[in-house]
C-alpha positions as CSV (number, residue, x, y, z in Angstrom):
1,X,7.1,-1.4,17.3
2,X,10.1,-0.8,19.7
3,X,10.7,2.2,21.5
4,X,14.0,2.4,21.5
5,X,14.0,6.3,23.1
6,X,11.6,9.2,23.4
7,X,12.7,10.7,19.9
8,X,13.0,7.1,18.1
9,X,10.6,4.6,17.4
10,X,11.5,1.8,15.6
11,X,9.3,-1.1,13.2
12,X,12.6,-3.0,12.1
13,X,12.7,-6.4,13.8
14,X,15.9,-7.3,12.2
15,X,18.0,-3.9,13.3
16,X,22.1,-4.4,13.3
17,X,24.2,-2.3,16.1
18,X,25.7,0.4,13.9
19,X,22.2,1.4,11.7
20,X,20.6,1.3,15.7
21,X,23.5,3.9,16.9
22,X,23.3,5.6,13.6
23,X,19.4,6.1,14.0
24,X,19.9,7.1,18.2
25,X,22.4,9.8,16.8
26,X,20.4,11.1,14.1
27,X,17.1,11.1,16.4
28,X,19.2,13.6,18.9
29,X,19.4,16.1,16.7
30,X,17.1,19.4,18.4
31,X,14.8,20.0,16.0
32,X,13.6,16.5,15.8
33,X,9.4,16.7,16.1
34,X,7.8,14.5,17.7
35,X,10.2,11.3,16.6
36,X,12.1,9.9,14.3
37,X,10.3,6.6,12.9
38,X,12.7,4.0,11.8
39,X,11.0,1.9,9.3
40,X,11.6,-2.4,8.9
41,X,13.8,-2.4,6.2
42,X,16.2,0.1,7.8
43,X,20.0,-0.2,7.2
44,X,23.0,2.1,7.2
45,X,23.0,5.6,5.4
46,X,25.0,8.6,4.3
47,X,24.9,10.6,7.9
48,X,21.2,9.0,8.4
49,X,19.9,5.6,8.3
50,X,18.0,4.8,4.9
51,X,14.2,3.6,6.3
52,X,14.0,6.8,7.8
53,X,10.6,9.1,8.3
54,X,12.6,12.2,9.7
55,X,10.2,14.9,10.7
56,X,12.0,18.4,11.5
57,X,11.2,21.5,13.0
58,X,12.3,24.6,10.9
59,X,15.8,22.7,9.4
60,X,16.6,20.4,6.9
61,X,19.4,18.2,6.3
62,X,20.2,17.3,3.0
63,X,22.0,14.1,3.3
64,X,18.9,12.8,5.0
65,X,16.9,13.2,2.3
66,X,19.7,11.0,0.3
67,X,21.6,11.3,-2.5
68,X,18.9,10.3,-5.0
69,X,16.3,12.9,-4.4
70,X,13.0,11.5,-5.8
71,X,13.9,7.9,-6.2
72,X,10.7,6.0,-6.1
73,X,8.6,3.8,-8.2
74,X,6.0,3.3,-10.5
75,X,4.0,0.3,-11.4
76,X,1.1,-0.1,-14.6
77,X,-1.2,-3.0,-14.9
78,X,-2.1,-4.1,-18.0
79,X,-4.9,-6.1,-19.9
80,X,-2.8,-9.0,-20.5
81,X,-2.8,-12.2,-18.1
82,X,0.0,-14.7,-18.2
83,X,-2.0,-16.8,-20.7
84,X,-1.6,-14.3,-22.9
85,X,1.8,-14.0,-22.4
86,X,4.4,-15.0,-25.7
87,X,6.8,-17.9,-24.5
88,X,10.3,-15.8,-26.1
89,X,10.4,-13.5,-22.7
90,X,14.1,-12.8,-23.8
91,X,12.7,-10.8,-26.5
92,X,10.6,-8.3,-24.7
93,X,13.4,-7.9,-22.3
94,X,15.9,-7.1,-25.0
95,X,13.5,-4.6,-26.3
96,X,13.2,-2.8,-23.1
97,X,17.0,-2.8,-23.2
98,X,16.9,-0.9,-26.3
99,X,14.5,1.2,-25.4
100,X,15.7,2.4,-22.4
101,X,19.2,3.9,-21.1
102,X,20.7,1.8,-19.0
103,X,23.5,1.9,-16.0
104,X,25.5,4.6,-14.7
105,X,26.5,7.8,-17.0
106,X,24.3,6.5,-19.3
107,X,21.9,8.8,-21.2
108,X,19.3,9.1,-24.7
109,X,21.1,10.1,-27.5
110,X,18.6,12.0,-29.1
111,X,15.1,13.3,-27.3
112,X,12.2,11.0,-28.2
113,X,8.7,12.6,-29.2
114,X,7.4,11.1,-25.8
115,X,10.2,13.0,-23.8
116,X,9.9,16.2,-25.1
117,X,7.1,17.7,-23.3
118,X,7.8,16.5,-20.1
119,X,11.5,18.4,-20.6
120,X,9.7,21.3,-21.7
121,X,8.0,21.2,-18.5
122,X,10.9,20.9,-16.7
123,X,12.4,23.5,-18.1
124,X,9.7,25.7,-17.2
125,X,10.0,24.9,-13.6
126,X,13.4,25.6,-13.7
127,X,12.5,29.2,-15.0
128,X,10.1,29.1,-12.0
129,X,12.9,27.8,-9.7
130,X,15.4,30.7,-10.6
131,X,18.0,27.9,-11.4
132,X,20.0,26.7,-14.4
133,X,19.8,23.1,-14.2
134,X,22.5,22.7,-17.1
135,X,24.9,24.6,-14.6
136,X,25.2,21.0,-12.6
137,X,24.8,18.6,-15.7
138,X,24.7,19.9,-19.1
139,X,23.3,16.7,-20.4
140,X,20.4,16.6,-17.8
141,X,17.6,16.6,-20.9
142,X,19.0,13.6,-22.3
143,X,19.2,12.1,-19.4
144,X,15.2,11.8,-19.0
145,X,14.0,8.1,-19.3
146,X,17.3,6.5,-18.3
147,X,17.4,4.2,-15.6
148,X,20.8,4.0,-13.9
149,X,22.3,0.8,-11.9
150,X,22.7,-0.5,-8.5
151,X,19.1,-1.5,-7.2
152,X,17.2,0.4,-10.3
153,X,15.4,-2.1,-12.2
154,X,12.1,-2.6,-14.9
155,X,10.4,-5.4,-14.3
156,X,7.2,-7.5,-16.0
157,X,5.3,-8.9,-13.3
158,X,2.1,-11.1,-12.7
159,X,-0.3,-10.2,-9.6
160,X,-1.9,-13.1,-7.6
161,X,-4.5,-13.0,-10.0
162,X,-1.8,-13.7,-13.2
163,X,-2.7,-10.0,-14.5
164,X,0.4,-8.9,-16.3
165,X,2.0,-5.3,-14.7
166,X,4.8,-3.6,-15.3
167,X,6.8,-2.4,-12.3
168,X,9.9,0.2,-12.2
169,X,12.8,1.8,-9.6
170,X,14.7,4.4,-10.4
171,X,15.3,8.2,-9.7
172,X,17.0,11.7,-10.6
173,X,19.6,10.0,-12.0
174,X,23.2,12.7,-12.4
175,X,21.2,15.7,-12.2
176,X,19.4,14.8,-8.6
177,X,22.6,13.5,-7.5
178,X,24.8,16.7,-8.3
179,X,22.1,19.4,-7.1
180,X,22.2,16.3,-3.6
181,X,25.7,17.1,-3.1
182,X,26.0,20.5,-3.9
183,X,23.2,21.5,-0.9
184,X,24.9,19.0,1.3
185,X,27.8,20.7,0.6
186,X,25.9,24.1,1.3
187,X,24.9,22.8,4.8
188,X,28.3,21.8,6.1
189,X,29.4,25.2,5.2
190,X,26.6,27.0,6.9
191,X,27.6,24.8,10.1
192,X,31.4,25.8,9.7
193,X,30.4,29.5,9.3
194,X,27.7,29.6,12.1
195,X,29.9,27.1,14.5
196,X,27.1,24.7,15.1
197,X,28.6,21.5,16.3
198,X,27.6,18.1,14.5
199,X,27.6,14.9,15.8
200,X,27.9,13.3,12.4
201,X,29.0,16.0,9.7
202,X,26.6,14.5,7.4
203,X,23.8,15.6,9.5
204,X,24.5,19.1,8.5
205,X,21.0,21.3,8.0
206,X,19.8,24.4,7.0
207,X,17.7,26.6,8.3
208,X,14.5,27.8,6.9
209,X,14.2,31.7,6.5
210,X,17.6,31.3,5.3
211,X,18.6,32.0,1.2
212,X,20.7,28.5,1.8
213,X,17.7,26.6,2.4
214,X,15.3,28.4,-0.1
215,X,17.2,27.3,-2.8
216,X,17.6,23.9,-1.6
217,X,13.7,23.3,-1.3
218,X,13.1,25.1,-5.1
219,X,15.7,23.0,-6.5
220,X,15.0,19.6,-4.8
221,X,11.3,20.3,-5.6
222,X,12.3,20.3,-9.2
223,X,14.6,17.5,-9.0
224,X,11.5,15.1,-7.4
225,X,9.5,16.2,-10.1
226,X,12.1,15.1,-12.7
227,X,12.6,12.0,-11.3
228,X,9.1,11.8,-11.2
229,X,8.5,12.3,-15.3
230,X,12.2,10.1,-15.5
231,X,10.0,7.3,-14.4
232,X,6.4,8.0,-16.3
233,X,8.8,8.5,-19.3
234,X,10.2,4.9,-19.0
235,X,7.0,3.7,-17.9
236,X,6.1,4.6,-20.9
237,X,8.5,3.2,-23.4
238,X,8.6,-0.2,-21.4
239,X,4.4,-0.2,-22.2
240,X,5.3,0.2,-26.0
241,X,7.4,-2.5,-25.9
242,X,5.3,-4.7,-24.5
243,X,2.5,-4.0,-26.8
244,X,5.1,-4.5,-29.8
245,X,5.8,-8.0,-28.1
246,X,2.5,-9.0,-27.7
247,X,1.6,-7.6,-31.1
248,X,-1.0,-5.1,-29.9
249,X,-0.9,-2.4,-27.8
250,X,-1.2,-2.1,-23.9
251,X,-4.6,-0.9,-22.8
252,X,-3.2,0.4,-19.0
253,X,-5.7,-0.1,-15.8
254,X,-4.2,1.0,-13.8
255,X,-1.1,3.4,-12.9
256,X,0.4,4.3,-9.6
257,X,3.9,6.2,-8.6
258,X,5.2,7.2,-5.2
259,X,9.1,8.6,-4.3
260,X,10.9,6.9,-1.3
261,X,13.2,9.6,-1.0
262,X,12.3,13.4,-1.0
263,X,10.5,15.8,1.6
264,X,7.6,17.9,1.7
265,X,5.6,19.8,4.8
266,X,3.4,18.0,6.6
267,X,1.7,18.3,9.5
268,X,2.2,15.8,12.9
269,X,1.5,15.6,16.6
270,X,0.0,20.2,16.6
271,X,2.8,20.9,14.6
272,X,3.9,21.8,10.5
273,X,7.1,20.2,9.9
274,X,9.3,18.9,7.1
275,X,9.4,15.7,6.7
276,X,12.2,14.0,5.0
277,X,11.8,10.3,3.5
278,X,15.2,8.4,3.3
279,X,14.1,5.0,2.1
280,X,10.2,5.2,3.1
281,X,7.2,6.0,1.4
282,X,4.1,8.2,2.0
283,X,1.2,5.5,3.7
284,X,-1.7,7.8,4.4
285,X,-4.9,6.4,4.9
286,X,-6.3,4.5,2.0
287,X,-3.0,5.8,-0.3
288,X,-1.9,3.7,-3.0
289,X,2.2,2.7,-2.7
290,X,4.7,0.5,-4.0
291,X,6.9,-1.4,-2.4
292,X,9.5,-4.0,-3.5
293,X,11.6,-6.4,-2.8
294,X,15.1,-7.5,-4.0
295,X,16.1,-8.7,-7.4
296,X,14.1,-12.3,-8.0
297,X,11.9,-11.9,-4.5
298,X,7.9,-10.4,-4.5
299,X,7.1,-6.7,-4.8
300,X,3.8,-5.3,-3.1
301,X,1.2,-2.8,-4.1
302,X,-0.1,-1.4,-1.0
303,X,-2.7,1.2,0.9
304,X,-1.5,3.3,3.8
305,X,-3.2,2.3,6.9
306,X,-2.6,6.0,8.3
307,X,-0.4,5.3,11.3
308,X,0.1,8.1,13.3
309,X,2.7,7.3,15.0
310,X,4.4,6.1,12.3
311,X,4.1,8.9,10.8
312,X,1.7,8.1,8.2
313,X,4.8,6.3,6.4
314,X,5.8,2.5,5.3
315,X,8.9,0.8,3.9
316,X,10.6,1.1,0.6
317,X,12.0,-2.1,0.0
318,X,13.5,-4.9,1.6
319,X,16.8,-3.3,2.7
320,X,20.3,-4.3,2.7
321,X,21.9,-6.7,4.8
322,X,25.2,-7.2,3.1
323,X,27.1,-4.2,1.9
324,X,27.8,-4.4,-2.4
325,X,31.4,-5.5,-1.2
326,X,30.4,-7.9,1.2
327,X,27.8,-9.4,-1.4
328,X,30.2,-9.8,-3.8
329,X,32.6,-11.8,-1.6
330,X,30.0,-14.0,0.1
331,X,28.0,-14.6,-3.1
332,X,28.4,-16.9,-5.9
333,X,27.6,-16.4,-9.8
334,X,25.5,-19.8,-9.4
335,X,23.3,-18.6,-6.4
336,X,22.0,-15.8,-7.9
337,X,20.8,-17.9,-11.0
338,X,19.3,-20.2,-8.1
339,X,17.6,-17.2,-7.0
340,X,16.4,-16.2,-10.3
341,X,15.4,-19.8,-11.9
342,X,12.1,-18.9,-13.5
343,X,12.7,-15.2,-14.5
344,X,14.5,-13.6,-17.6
345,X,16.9,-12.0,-16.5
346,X,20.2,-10.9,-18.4
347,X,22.5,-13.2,-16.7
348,X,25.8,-11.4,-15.7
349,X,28.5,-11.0,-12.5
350,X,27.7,-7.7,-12.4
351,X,24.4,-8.2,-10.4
352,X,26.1,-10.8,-8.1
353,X,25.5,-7.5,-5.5
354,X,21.8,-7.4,-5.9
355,X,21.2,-10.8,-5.0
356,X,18.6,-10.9,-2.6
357,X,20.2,-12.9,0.1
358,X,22.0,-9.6,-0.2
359,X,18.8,-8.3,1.5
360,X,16.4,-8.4,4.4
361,X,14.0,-10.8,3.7
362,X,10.9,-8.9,2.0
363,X,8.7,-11.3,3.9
364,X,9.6,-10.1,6.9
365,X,9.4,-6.4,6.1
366,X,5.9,-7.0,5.3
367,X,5.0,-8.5,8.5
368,X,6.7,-6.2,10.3
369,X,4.8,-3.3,8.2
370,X,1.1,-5.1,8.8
371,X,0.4,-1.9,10.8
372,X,1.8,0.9,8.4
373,X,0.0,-1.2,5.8
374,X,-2.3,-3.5,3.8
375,X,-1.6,-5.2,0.5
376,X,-3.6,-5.0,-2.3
377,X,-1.1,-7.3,-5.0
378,X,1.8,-9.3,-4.5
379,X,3.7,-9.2,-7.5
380,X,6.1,-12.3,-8.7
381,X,8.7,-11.5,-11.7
382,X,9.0,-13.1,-14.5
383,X,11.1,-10.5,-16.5
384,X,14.2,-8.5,-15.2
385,X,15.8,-5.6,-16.4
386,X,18.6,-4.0,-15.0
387,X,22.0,-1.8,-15.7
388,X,25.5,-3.0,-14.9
């Protein structure tokens, strides 16, 4: 861990100039308590860095809870080991492709028998809430089980014992994005009308006690639960086609889920304060998490070691090193299927961006997070899902 000043604290031993002044700059902000605690697979954000555990005294700021609110993951472990496993892996992977909306503006034609509960409780919370979520995307209920692009993937995975899981990325999808920009929006206007001065405008805030901010924290709650059902709701289909693949059904032993990006109260160093995620999970003492690494790299299932001063937080991935434009110019077609020999995978330029020499080295992450946390399973792919 460096100290890198009073209010930030930093486990990221690879660390480039700008995400360092970008985390300095969001660390000054006043209502900062104790620290900010800059996670090891930190790398430049919208107004904060993204690997950020951002703990704040009576204020929020939406763009430092990111875009995505909810993103996360969720991993199941089946009864199958690879010995089980059928040798057509295109098939399965196809299937899941069927199944399963992907890449962006994409979204479920019709709602599956699965999906509607879990709208109808959404729906209810938005009742609870006060708020029309069909006032920021009419389509939001179709959007449920839909998986989206960039670094959102499904994968099939084996654990260091060759027990077969199924592992999963994604978030809010339009909805979480559009309720994200509209509160963002809502903080740089309460700045402008109140004449606070920002260092960055994208660390705008709001202040609790305020009817700006009360309707931020209803509606992101209810955009990190949606995100959270998005994901069961996949989960789900991905599990059925499995069992169709394997030609009986999946007998699950285990599930776990955590978000990367949301924020909730907490308590730290005397004090109640929000805390806001960016890019970093919960890692309380003995709590389950996931964490993984790029596209055709291991993934980790971990428990929180508790660490104070971290925050009781851990890492959310490997991080980026390259930019999606700088990937794309550096990278070739042929090293990503280097990088992926081994794993079915649909085989396409248009994840030349998430190969992962595109990222921080998930080996390294880990080391540097042997203090925020202990693995339980390291997970190798063997199948690939992913939207354009």
């Amino acid at each position: 861990m460096e100290r890198i000043s009073d209010a930030l604290l930093s486990w990221a031993s690879i660390l480039d100039d700008r995400t360092r002044e970008q985390a300095i700059t969001t660390a000054s902000m006043p209502f900062i308590h104790p620290h900010l605690a800059l996670m090891p697979d930190a790398h430049l954000g919208k107004g904060a860095t993204v690997g950020s555990v951002i703990p704040t005294l009576g204020a929020i700021m939406p763009a430092a809870v990111g875009v995505d609110i909810g993103c996360g993951m969720i991993a199941a472990r089946t009864q199958f080991t690879a010995a089980d496993l059928p040798e057509d892996r295109a098939a399965v992977r196809t299937a899941i492709e069927r199944a399963i909306p992907l890449s962006a503006g994409a979204y479920n034609r019709t709602i599956v028998t699965t999906a509607a509960p879990r709208i109808a409780e959404l729906e209810a919370l938005a009742d609870e809430a006060g708020f029309d979520p069909g006032t920021y995307a009419a389509h939001w209920r179709h959007q449920l089980g839909s998986l989206g692009s960039g670094n959102h993937f499904i994968e099939i995975s084996l654990d260091e014992q060759d027990r077969v899981w199924a592992f999963l990325h994604s978030g809010s999808r339009g909805i979480g994005n559009k309720i994200a920009m509209a509160h963002i929006a809502a903080a740089v206007r309460y700045a402008e009308k109140n004449w606070i001065a920002l260092p960055d405008r994208d660390l705008a805030y709001l202040v609790e006690g305020t009817p700006e901010f009360d309707a931020y924290i209803r509606e992101l709650r209810w955009a990190q639960h949606f995100a959270l059902l998005n994901r069961e709701e996949m989960m789900d289909r991905t599990l059925r086609q499995i069992g169709e693949w394997m030609g009986t059904a999946v007998d699950e032993q285990e599930r776990i889920a955590c978000h990367h990006n949301f924020t909730q109260s907490e308590r730290h160093f005397g004090k109640q304060v929000w805390i806001s995620r960016k890019g970093a999970i919960s890692a309380r003492e003995g709590e389950a998490g996931l964490i993984p690494g790029s596209m055709g790299t291991a993934s980790y299932v971990v428990e929180g070691r508790g660490n104070r001063v971290a925050l009781c937080s851990a890492p959310h991935g490997a991080g980026r090193v390259h930019s999606r434009t700088s990937a794309r110019r550096t990278f070739t077609r042929e090293q990503l299927r280097a990088a992926m020999e081994g794993i079915e995978y649909r085989d396409t330029d248009a994840f030349l961006d998430e190969i992962p020499a595109a990222y921080k080295d998930i080996d390294q992450v880990m080391a540097d997070a042997a203090d925020l946390v202990s693995i339980r399973h390291t997970l190798r792919q063997i199948v690939n899902v992913k939207g354009d």
